[in-house]
C-alpha positions in Angstrom: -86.7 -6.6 14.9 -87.5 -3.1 15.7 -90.0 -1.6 18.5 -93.4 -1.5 17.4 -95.2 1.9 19.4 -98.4 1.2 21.2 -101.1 4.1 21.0 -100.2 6.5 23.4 -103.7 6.2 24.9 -103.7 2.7 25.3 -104.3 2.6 29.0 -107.0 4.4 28.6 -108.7 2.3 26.1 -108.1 -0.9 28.5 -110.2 0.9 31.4 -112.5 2.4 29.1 -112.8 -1.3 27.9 -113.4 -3.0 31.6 -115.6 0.2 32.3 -118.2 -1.4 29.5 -117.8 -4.8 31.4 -118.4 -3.5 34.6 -121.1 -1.6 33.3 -122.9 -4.4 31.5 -122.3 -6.5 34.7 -124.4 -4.4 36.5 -127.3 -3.8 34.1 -127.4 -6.0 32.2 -129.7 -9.0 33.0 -128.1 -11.7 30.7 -124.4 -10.2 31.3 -125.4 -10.1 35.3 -126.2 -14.2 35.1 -122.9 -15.1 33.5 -120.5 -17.7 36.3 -117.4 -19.3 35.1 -118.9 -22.4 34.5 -121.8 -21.0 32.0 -118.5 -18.9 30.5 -116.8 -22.1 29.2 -118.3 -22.8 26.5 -118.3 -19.4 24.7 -114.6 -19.5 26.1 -114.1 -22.5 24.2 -116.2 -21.6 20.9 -114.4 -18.3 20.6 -110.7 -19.9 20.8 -111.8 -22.0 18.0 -113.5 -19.9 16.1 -110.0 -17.5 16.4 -107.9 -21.1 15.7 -110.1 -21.3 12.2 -109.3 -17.7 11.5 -105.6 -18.2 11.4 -106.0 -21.4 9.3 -108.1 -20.8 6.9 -108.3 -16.3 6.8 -107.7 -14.9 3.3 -104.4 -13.2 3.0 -104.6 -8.9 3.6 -106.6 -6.3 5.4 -109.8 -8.7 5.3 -107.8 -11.2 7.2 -106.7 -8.9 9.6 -110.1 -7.4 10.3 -111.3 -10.8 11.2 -108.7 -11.5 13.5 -109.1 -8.4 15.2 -112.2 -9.2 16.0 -111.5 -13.0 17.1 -108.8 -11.8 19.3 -111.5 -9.3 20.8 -114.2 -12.5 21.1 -111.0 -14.1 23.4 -110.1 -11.0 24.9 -113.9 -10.9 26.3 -113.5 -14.1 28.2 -110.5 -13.1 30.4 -112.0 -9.9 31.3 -115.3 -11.6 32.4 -113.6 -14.1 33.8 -111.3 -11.5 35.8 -114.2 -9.3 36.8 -116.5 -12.4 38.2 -113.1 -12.2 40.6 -112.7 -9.0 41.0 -116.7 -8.9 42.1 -115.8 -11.6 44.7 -113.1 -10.0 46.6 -110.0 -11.9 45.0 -108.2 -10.6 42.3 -108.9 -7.7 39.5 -107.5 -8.0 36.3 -104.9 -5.8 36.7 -103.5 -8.5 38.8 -103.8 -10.8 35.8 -101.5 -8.1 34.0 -99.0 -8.1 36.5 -99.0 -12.4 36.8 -98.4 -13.1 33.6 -95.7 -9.8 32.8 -93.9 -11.2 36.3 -94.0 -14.7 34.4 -93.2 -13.9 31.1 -89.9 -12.5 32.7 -89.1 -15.0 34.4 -89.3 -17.9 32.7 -87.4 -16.0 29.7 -84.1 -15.4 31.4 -82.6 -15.1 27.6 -84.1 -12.0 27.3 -84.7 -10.7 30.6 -82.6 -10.1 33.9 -84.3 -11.1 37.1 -85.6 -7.2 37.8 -87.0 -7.6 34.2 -84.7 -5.3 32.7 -83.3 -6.4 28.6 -80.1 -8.2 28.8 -77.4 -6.3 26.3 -76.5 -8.8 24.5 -77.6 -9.4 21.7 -76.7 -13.0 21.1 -79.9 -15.9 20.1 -80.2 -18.6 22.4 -81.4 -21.8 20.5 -84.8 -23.2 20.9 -83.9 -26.1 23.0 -82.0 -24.3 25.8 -85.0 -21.5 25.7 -87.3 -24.9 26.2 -85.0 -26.1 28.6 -85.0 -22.6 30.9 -88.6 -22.7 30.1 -89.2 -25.7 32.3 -86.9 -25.2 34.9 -88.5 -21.9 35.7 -91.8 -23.9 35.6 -90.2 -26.7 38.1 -89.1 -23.6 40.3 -92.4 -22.3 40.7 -94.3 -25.7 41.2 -91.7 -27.3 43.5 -93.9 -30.4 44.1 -94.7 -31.2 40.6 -93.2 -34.4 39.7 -94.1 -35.8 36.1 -93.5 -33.6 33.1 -96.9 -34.4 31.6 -98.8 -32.5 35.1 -100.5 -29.5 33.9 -101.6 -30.8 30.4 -105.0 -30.5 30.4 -106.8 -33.8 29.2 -109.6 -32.7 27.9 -107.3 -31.3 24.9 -108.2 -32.8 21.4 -107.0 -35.9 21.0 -104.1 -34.9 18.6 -103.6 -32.3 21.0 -103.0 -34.2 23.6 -100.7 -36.5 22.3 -98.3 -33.9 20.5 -98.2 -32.2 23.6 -97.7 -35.6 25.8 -94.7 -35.9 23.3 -93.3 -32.8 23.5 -93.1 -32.9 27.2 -91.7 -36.4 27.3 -89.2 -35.2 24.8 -88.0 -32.6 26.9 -87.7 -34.2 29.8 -85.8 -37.3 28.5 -88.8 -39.7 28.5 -89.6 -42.8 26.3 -91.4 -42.2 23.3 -93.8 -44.7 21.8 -92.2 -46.6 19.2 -93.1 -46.1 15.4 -95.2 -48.5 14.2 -96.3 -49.3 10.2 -99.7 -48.6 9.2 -101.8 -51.7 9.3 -104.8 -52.4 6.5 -107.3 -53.3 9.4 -106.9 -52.7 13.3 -107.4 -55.3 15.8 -109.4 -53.2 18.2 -109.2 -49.2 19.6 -105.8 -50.3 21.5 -104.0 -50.7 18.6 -105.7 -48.1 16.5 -104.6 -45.7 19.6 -101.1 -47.3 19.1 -100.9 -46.3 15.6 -102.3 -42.8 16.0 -99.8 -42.1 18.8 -96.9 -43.2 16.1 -98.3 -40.7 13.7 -98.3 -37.3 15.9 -94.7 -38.7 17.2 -93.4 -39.0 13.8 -95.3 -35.9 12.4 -94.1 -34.2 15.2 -90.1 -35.5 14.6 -90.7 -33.9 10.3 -91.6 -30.3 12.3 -95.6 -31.1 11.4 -98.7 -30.3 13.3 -101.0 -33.4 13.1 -103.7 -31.6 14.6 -103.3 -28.6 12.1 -102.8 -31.3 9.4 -106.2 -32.9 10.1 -108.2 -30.1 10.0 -106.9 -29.0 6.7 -107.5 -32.4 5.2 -110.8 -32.0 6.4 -111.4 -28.7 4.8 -110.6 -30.1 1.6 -112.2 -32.6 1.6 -115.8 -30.2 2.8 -114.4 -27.6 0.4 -114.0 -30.1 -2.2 -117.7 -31.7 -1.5 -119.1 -28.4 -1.7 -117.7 -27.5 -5.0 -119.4 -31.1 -6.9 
């Protein structure tokens, strides 16, 4: 894949950009009363409201005008997020930049030499080893860290949760959940939760997304209700 060029003027947009933040931090009454907790749940609404734009956009430039501004919405949060820091003495943003760049190299040694420099060659690694140097670069840099599923956040969706559970259990050599059949009628929420588990491990074995699934089914089934 060949280098795609970035606007020559593209650090100057960025600081243009946190300019208007800082700006509207300080003049702005509503902006001014913003914390990190009364943040979450516009951080939360706009991540779902960019998820929905990649499942369900139209194909073309209409689809990429709403994702442009979706990935903006997102793009929001971190900078308010890094600017309530930056206003309390910790950290700006640019030392958000310079985390995840240091991260990014490191945990993709396939592509990057330790002084984050490209490797020459040219060779793919598969997807398994670069999941495999993925979590042992992980391990390095949380030492104490003992179980594979630390770090998953559990408030997730459900489905969520449990293809990610499984994915990480996968990875590190644990036992999955065995398959089960799909019963008529459930005994109680145990076994339901037993059943459901089954289906995101075996959706996840066929290369599916259960949670993705869901919410399609879902769609058709609205878009389908509106259209009678």
């Amino acid at each position: 894949m060949a280098e795609i060029p970035l606007p020559d003027d593209l650090g100057e947009r960025f600081i243009r950009l946190t300019e208007v933040i800082g700006a509207l931090r300080e003049r702005c009454p509503w902006t001014r009363a913003l914390t990190h907790e009364s943040l979450l749940e516009y951080l939360v609404e706009e991540t779902y409201e960019l998820v929905e734009a990649v499942e369900g956009g139209t194909a073309g430039p209409g689809r990429a005008a709403e994702l442009r501004g979706e990935l903006g919405d997102v793009l929001l949060q971190v900078l308010l997020h890094a600017r309530l820091q930056q206003e309390a003495g910790s950290f700006t943003v640019a030392d958000v930049i310079d985390s995840l760049t240091a991260k990014m190299i490191r945990r993709n040694p396939h592509v990057f030499r330790p002084d984050g420099s490209l490797r020459e060659s040219s060779e793919e690694s598969g997807i398994a080893a670069i999941e495999q140097a993925w979590d042992e670069a992980k391990k390095a840099e949380t030492p104490s860290r003992i179980s594979p599923f630390e770090g998953i956040p559990a408030g997730l969706p459900a489905l969520l949760l449990a293809a990610k559970t499984l994915s990480r259990a996968s990875r590190a050599g644990r036992r999955l959940p065995p398959t089960q059949a799909l019963n008529a009628e459930f005994a109680d929420e145990n076994e339901l939760g037993d059943v459901l588990f089954s289906l995101v491990r075996r959706a996840s074995e066929q290369g599916l997304d259960a949670e993705t699934a869901l919410r399609a089914a879902v769609r058709r089934y609205t878009d389908e209700d509106a259209g009678t």
